[in-house]
Structures are given as structure tokens and as C-alpha cells.
N, C-alpha and C positions, 0 to 999 in steps of 0.2 A: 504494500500500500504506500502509496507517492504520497509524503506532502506539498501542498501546496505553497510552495515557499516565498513565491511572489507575497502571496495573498498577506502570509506570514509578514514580510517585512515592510509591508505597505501598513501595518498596526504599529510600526517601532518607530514613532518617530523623531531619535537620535539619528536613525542611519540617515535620513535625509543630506546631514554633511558630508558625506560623498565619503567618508574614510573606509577603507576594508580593515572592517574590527574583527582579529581574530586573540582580543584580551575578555574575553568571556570567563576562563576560567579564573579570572580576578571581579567579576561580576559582569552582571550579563547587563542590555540594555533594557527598557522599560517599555512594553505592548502599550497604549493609548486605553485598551480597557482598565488596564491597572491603575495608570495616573489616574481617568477619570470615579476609580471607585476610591481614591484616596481623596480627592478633592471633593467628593459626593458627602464624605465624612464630615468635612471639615465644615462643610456650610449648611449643616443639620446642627437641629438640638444635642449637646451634647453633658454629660453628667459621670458624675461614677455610678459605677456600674447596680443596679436596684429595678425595682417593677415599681416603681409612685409615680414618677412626672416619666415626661417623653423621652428626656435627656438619659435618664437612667435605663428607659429601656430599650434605647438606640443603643447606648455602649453596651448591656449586655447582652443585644441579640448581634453584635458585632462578634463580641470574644465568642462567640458560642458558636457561630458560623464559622470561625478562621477554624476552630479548635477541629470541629467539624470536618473542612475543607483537609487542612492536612492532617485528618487520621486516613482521611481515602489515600492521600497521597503515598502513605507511609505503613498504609496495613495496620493501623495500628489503633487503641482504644482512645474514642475526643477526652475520656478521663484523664489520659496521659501524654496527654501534647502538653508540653509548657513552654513559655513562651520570653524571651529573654532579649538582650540587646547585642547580641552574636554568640556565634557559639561559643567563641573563648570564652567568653561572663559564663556561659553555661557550663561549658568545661569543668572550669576552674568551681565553681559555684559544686556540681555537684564533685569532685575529686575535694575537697576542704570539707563534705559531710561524709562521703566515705570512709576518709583519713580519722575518724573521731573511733572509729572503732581497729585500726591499726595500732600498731608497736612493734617492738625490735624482734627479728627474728622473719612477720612478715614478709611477703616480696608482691612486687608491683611489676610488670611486664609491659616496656614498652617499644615499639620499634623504629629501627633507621630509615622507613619508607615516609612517616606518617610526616604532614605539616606538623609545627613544633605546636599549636593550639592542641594536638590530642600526645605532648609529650611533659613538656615543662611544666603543665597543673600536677601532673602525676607523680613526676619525678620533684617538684616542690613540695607535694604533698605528704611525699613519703619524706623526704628529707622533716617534715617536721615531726613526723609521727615517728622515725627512727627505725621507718624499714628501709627495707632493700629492695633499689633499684635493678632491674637484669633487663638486657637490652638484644633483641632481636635481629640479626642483621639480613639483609636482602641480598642477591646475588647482582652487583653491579656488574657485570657482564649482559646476564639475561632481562634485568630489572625486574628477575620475578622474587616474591614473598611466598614461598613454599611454607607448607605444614612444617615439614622438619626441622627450620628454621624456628619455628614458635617451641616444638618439640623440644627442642636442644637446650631451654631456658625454663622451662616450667618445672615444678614441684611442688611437693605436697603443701609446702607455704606460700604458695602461689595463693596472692588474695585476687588479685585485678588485673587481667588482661587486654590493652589500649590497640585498637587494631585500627586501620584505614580500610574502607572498601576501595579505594579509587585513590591513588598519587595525585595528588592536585599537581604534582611535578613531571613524571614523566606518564601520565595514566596509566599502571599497573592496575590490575585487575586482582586482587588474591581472591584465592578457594576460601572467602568469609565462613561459611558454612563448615567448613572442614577445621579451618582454625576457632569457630565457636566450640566445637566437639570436643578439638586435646583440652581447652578452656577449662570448659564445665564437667569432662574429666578430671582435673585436676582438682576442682571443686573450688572454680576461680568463677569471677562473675566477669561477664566479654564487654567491653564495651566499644561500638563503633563510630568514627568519624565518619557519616556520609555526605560531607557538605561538599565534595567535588562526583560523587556516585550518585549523586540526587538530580544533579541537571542531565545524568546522560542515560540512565536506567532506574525503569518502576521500581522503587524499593518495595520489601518485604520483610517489616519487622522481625518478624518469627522464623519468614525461610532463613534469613541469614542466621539466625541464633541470637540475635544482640539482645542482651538483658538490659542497655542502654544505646540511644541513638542520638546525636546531634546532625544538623542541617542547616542550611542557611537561605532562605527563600530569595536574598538578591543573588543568588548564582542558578536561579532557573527562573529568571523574567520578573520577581518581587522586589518588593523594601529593601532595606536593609535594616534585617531584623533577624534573632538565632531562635532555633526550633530544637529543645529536650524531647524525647521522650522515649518509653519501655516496658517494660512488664509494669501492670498496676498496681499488682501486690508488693513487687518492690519496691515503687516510688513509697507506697505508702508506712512502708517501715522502715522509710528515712527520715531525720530529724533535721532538717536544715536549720542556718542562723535564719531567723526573722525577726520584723517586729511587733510587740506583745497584742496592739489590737489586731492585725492583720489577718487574714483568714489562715487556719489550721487546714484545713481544706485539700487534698489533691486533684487538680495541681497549684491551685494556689499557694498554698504550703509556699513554693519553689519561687513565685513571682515577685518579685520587689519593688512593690509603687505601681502606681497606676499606669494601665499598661497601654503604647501611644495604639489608640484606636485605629486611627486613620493606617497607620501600616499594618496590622491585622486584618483591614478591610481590604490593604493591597495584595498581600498575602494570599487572600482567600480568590480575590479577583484571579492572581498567577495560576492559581490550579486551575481554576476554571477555562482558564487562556489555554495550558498546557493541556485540558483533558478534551480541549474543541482542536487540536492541530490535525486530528486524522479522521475524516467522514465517518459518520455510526453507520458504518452498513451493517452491522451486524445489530442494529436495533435495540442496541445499550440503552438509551434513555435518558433514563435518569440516573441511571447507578452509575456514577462518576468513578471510582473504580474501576470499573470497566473498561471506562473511557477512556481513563486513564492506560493500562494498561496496553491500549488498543496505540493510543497517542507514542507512549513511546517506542512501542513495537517498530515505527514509521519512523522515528525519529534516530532510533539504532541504524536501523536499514541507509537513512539518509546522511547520518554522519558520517557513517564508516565509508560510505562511497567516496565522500569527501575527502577522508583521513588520508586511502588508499592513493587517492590521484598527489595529496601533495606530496605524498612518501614516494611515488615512483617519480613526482618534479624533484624534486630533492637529492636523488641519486642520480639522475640525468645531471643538474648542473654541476657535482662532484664537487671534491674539497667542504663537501659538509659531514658531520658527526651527527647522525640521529641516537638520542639515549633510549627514547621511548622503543624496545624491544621489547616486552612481554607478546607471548601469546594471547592473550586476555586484555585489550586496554580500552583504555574511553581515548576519544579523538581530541590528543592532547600532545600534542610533542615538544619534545624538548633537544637544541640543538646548537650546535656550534661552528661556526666558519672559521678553516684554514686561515692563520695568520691576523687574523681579526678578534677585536675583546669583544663580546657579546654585546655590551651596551655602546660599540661603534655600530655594529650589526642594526640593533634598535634604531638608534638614530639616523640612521639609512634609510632604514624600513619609513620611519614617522616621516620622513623628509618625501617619501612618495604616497602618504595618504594609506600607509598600512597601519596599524598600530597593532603591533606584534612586541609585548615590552621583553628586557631582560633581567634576568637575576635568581638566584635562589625561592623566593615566593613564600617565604616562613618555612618550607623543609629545607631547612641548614642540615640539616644531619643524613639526608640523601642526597644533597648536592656534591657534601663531602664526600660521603660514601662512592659516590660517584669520580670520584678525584677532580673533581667543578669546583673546590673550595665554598667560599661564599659566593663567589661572584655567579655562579652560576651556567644560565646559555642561555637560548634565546627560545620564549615559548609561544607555542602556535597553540591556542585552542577557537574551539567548533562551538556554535549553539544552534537554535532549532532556525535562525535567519542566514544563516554562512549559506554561501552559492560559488555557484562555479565558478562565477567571475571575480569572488574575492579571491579563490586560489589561481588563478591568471596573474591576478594582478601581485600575488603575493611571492611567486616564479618571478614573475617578471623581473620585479623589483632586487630582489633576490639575485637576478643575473646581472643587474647594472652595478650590483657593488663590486668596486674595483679591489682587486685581489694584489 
């Protein structure tokens, strides 16, 4: 099933500037239904959240919508969506009520693939609590994240396993699934990053195993705003910091101050953007779900053809390093030019109306791993608007820098 990608980028209207944006996987750009259900908010009655005046019951039939919207999104219970100001607040938020039931001896499992948001809460965390850190390393070769690799690091003290679905750096794909199993073998709890697996595949809470989940709805067409969420029985036998009047509540429990409406309302608008990209022939409905499912079905199919064509531009104009090798990846690449600093390369690129940026991207610890240092290469990512003629133009460009 084709989407219609015209149709798609004729609602985006940033791309109007003529740039070929392939900085998606740093956030994507904004559908016109989304701005308009964010400003729809803003110029209604508005209140905290209650059933008496309008105001009160505008904001709660907002939260209760979003909550709504991405539990379709994420297979998951509307009890257990919570809602935050990125994931690292979230991150970090729930690794600091974790940690309250750690001590010495503990171990915490985190790996060299992941952005440093699903490493440093953990690895701070334990440092306070006075466990132990054990660190999983990926094959920079393959850039894959094998089971044995997680196998190699667990033990019976294993409390907490931090895994990526998705390299926001070179799109690695790990067997989630596989490594929820050695996890919850060990009688660890899994937690996953899917805020770069969330814009390019239907997650499924439960298929993957994640006993927790973070996302971020400005990297599939939203706000910029962070998405918790997991088992319910879990959330609810956490004790987080709050404040004393504040709701006890899951997931309130978890949320901190009144929560901005108006990006919840955009939120909830994105999925609905994302669950209309692929025609209901199959008579879905209403079950967004579905839809969803159906959407990015269309959306895999159309990135990869993308990915496919820059990867063989790529090796036709030679003197480039592609790192993105796994078997398994999101249409994300990561790369470097013969004789050139990456952020020359960048600067190239922007000079011809590509915005393709460079650098590490917050995974310091896979750049490394990769022998990239900090500084990185140069990343190409795909959204559900990328077209043919952004990768034209991104060859192109690409050939005119003098070597």
C-alpha cells in the first residue's frame, strides 16, 4: 500500500521553504492539523482540569483524549500513559523512584547503543543508590545489539535492564523481544527507549516485553512533549516525589503541575494525522489501532525504498563510510566523507538547501564505540514526507562537495 506522499507534504507547512529536510530524526516537522488542534486549544475556555465550568471540562476531556490517542498508539492501557516534558524528565523522573529501592551489591544494565537520555538517569541513579553499573557493548562492525551481548552482563543482581528499540544514531534494530526475555529471566525489570522506534514502527507495548516505555511525540509529526508509560500494576507500586495536595492517582501520581493542554491536544491530533497516512481499505473505522497499524505498514514499505536508493547513491559517489549496517534498521544513516570533518560535510549540505546536520546526537557512547569520538558523522534520517526528490537532491549535493 502506497502513501500518498504529495498529499502528505502538502499538510507540512514548514517544507514550503524549499529545504530537503532529512533532520527528522532530531524532530520531525509539524502537519497543519496539528498546529490547528493546538491553537483550537488555546482560544477555548480553559481551567484545570474538573467537571463544574467549561474551562474544567475542556482541559479534562483534552488529557483524557491524548491519554486515549497514544495508548492506540503504543498498545498500551490510557491508565498508563503519562505525560511529561520529554523523555529525559521522564527518564530521569522515573530511574530516581526506582533507585529508592536499590543498594550496594544491586546492578543496573545499560548499553553502548542507547542515546545517553536512556543511560546517564540510570547510571546516576545507581551511583546514588550505590549499585552497580554493567555496561553492554554492541558490535561496531555490524552495529548490531545481539542477545549475547545483554547475556554477557546480567545476573542474579541484575535489578534494571535500559535497552533502545531503535539507534537514534545509526538505526539499529535489536531483537527487543529477545532481550526483554534474558531481562525478566534474570528477574530484572526491561525498560525501553522508543522515542526514535516510535516514528518509524507501530509499537507494541507487551510484544516487545517492556515493563516500561518512553517516546516523544515531536519525532513522529507532535509537540514537543515526553510520553511514560507500562504495565499498570507497576506504575502503581511506584512511589514517586510529588507534591502533598497533588493527585495520588495513576498516572497522575507521575505528572508534575498542570499539564500544557494545548500540546496534548497536538499530540492526540499527530496520531490521528499518522493513523489517516494509509487509505482504510480494509474498513478499520474507527478502531485507530488499526489504522494505525495499517499506516505504518505503508510507511515501512515507503521509507525503506527511500533508505535503499540513498544507500546505493552513496556507494556510487564512493569515498563515503556508511555506519548504519545492521540487518534490522529504521531509515537512518549515519556517515562520513573521505578527508572531510563531518560538520564541513553539514555545512555543505545547508549551503545547498539540504539540512542533513552533524555530530554524535546525545549517543556519545556509540559514537565512541564506533571510533567517531564525539564529533560524530553526518546523519540522514526519513519521515513519513521525505520523497524522491529530497534524495536527488541530497546525491547531488553530496557530489558537488569538493574532495
Amino acid at each position: 500500500m502506497a502513501l500518498d506522499v504529495a498529499a502528505i507534504r502538502a499538510r507540512v507547512p514548514a517544507l514550503r521553504s524549499g529545504s530537503a529536510r532529512f533532520d527528522a530524526p532530531g524532530g520531525t516537522q509539524t502537519p497543519q492539523p496539528v498546529v490547528d488542534a493546538i491553537a483550537e486549544v488555546l482560544t477555548r475556555p480553559l481551567a484545570n482540569r474538573g467537571r463544574l465550568t467549561e474551562g474544567e471540562r475542556n482541559a479534562d476531556g483534552i488529557v483524557l483524549d491524548a491519554r486515549r490517542a497514544l495508548a492506540d498508539l503504543l498498545a498500551a492501557d490510557p491508565r498508563a500513559v503519562v505525560f511529561g516534558r520529554s523523555a529525559t524528565q521522564l527518564g530521569y523522573d522515573l530511574a530516581r523512584t526506582l533507585a529508592k529501592d536499590w543498594g550496594p551489591g544491586d546492578e543496573v544494565v545499560v548499553t553502548r547503543l542507547d542515546h545517553d537520555s536512556n543511560i546517564r538517569p540510570w547510571v546516576q541513579a545507581a551511583a546514588a543508590a550505590g549499585a552497580t553499573v554493567r555496561w553492554a557493548d554492541f558490535d561496531p562492525v555490524s552495529g548490531e545489539l545481539r542477545p549475547e551481548h545483554l547475556a554477557a552482563v546480567l545476573s542474579d543482581r541484575t535489578r534494571l535492564v535500559a535497552v533502545t528499540a531503535a539507534s537514534n544514531l545509526i538505526g539499529t534494530l535489536p531483537d527487543v523481544p529477545a532481550l526483554a526475555a534474558l531481562a525478566h529471566e534474570a528477574g530484572a525489570l526491561f525498560h525501553v527507549d522508543a522515542v526514535h522506534y516510535a516514528s518509524h514502527i507501530c509499537v507494541d507495548l507487551a510484544g516487545l516485553g517492556a515493563d516500561t516505555l518512553v517516546c516523544s511525540p515531536y519525532k513522529f509529526l507532535g509537540p514537543h512533549l515526553g510520553v511514560l508509560t507500562g504495565r499498570l500494576e507497576l506504575l502503581e507500586s511506584l512511589r514517586p516525589d510529588k507534591l502533598l495536595p497533588s493527585a495520588d492517582t495513576v498516572p497522575e501520581r507521575f505528572e508534575l503541575g498542570t499539564l500544557p493542554y494545548e500540546l496534548l491536544a497536538g499530540a492526540r491530533a499527530a496520531v490521528d494525522f499518522l493513523a489517516g497516512l494509509a487509505p482504510d481499505t480494509d474498513g478499520a473505522g474507527g478502531d485507530r489501532r488499526a489504522r494505525l497499524r495499517a499506516s505504518f505498514a505503508a510507511l515501512e514499505e515507503h521509507e525503506n525504498a527511500l533508505r535503499v536508493r540513498i544507500e546505493r547513491g552513496l556507494a556510487d559517489l564512493g569515498g563515503i563510510t556508511v555506519y548504519s549496517r545492521a540487518a534490522r534498521r529504521t531509515p537512518t544513516l549515519l556517515f562520513t566523507v573521505a578527508g572531510r570533518r563531518p560538520a564541513e560535510v553539514a555545512r555543505h549540505l545547508a549551503e545547498q538547501r539540504v539540512d542533513a546536520p552533524a555530530g554524535s546526537f546525545y549517543a556519545v557512547e556509540a559514537s565512541r564505540r564506533l571510533g567517531l569520538g564525539d564529533e560524530g558523522g553526518v546523519r540522514v534520517g526519513l519521515a513519513p514526507y521525505s520523497c524522491a526528490e529530497d534524495i536527488d537532491r541530497l546525491l547531488t549535493a553530496l557530489g558537488s562537495l569538493p574532495r
